[in-house]
N, C-alpha and C positions, 0 to 999 in steps of 0.2 A: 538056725531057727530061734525065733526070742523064747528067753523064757519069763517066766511069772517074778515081778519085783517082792524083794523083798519088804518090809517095814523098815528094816536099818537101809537097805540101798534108797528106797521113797524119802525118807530123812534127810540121809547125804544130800539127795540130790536137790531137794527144797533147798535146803541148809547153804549149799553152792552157789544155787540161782540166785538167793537172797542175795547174795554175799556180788555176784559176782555179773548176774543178768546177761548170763551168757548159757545157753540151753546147752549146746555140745561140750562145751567144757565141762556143765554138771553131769552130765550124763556119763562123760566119762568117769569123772572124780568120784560116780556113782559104782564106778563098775559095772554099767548097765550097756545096753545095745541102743543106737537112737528108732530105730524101727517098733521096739517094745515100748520106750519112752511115751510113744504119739499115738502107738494104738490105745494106753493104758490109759492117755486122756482123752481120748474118745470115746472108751469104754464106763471110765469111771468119773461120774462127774465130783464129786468129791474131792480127788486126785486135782480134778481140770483145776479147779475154784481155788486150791490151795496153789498150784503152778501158777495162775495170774495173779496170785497175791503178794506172790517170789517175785515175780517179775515186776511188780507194782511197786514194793520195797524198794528194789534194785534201782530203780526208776526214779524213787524218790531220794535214794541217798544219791543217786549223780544230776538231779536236777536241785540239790542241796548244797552238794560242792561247786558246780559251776554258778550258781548263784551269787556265793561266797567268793571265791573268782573275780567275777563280774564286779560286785560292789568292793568288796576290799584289796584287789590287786592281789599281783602274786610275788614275794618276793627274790629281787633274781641277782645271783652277783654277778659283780664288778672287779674284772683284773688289770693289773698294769703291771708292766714288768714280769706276767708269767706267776703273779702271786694273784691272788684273793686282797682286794685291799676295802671292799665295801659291796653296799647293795644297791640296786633301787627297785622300786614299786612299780612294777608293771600291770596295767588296767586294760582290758579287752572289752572295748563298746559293742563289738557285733556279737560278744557272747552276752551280752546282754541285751540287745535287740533280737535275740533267739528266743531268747527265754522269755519279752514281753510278745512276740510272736504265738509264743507257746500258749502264753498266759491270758492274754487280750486281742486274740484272731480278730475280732471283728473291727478292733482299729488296726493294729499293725499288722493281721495276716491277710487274705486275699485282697484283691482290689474291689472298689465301687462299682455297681452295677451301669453300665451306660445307659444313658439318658436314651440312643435310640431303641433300644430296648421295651421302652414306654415308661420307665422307673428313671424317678428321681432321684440323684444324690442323695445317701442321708446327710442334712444339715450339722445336725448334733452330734455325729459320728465325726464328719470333717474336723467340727471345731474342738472334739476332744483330741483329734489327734494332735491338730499342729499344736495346741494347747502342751501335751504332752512332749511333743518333740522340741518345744520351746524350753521346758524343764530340761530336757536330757540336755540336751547343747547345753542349759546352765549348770549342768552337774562337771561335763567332758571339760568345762572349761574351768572351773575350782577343782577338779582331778588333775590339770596339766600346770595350775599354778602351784597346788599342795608338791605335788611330783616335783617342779621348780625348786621351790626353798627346799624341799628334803636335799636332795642333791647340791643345788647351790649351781645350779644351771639356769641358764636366761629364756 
């Protein structure tokens, strides 16, 4: 049977979430049961408001680190001979077309409404995308040159 949270277990478990943006994990790290967890925020809207605030944190520090990711590469090494002799800078485009997905739905998420439909293309929509997608290819391609000289690869 659940029982009643604590003020220190409600803590942890915020504390967790923030940290961690994983509800079962905090709930355990809480010491709590997940059946009381959900009733408590359906019961208490206070409780609820502060849990999607956790989970909004959470959210923002990993749409923070992949961000970073995204634009600054990750650094990864390089062995020869069974040693570590160097690094190079690895860069991920489609985590970065996630995040303009995330960010900019109406260009880069769904698609255009068909024209049988009785709706026109939006014009201004089209021309910012490829607009944009013309930048990215110019970014992907001073990332693969940068990437180039650092290494000393062709």
């Amino acid at each position: 049977m659940p029982r009643k949270w604590t003020k220190k277990q409600e803590g942890a478990f915020l504390q967790h979430l923030r940290k961690t943006g994983n509800v079962s994990a905090s709930i355990r790290f809480a010491g709590a049961d997940r059946s009381s967890a959900y009733k408590k925020r359906k019961c208490d809207p206070e409780f609820k408001a502060k849990w999607q605030d956790s989970l909004s944190e959470a959210t923002d520090a990993l749409e923070g680190e992949l961000r970073s990711r995204a634009l600054f590469g990750t650094s990864k090494p390089v062995f020869y001979g069974g040693k570590e002799c160097g690094s190079v800078r690895s860069y991920n485009e489609t985590l970065g077309m996630f995040l303009l997905k995330g960010r900019r739905p109406e260009i880069f998420g769904g698609s255009v409404p068909d024209e049988d439909e009785g709706n026109k293309p939006n014009e201004d929509r089209k021309i910012a995308r490829d607009d944009l997608m013309k930048k990215l290819e110019a970014m992907v391609v001073t990332m693969e040159q940068t990437h180039s000289m650092a290494t000393g690869s062709v």
